[in-house]
N, C-alpha and C positions, 0 to 999 in steps of 0.2 A: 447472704449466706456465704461465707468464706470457707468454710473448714465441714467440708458435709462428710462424714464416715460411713462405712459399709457396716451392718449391723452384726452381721457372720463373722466379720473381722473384729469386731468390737469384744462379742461372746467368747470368740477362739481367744482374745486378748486376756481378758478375763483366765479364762481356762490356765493358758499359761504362766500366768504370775501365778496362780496360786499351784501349781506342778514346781515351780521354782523355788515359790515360798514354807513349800510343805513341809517342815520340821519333822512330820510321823508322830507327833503329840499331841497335836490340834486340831479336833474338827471342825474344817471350814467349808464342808460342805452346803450346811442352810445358809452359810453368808454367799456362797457363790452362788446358788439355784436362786436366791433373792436377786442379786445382783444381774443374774442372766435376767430375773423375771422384768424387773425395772428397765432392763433393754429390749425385750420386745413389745414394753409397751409405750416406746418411746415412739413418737409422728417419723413417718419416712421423710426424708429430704430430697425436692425433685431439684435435676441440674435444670439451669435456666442461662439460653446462652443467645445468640444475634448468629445470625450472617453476616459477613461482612464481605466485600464485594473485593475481588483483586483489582488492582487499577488496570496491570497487562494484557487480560483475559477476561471472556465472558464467562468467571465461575466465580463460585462465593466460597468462604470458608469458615468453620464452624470457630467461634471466638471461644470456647472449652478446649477441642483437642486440637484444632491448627486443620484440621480432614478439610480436603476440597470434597465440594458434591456442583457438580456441573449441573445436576437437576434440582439444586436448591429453589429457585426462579425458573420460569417459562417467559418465553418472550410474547407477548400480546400484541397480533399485527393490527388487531380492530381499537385498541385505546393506547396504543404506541408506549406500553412499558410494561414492566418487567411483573408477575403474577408471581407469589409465592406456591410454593408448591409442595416442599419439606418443610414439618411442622414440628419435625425432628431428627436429630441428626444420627443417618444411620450409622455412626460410628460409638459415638460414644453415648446417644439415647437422649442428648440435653432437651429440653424443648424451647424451640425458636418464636419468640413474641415478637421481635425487633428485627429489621436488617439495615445495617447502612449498604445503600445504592450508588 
């Protein structure tokens, strides 16, 4: 998934090309209420993103927005390593399947 759009963004998109395109001769209303309706019945798009591990510091950083979260990982003193512990990044919402350590 490269290119995920916001849906509200999409509709306002809509919106405004035809506010642009409106000659005042044409109604293009049922093309656009069709048009909206085709976008919200489009599937949502979840971000999907890693942790990834600073080499200088004990913190990770969310591979989507670049955000450090020091509480990404827990350190585990009974099996000597590192426990996830955000399953998602509180900055930008990605959700974390992966981390490089």
């Amino acid at each position: 998934m490269k290119d995920p759009i916001e849906r509200q963004m999409a509709i306002n998109s809509v919106h405004s090309c035809v506010d642009f395109c409106d000659d005042g001769d044409t109604d293009v209303s049922y093309l656009v209420e069709l048009i909206v309706a085709c976008l919200q019945d489009l599937p949502s798009v979840e971000k999907v993103g890693k942790w990834i591990k600073h080499n200088d510091k004990a913190s990770w950083y969310c591979s989507e927005c670049n955000t450090d979260d020091y509480y990404a990982y827990a350190w585990n003193c009974d099996t000597g390593e590192y426990e996830l512990q955000d399953n998602y990044c509180p900055t930008c919402g990605a959700r974390m399947y992966e981390a490089e350590k």
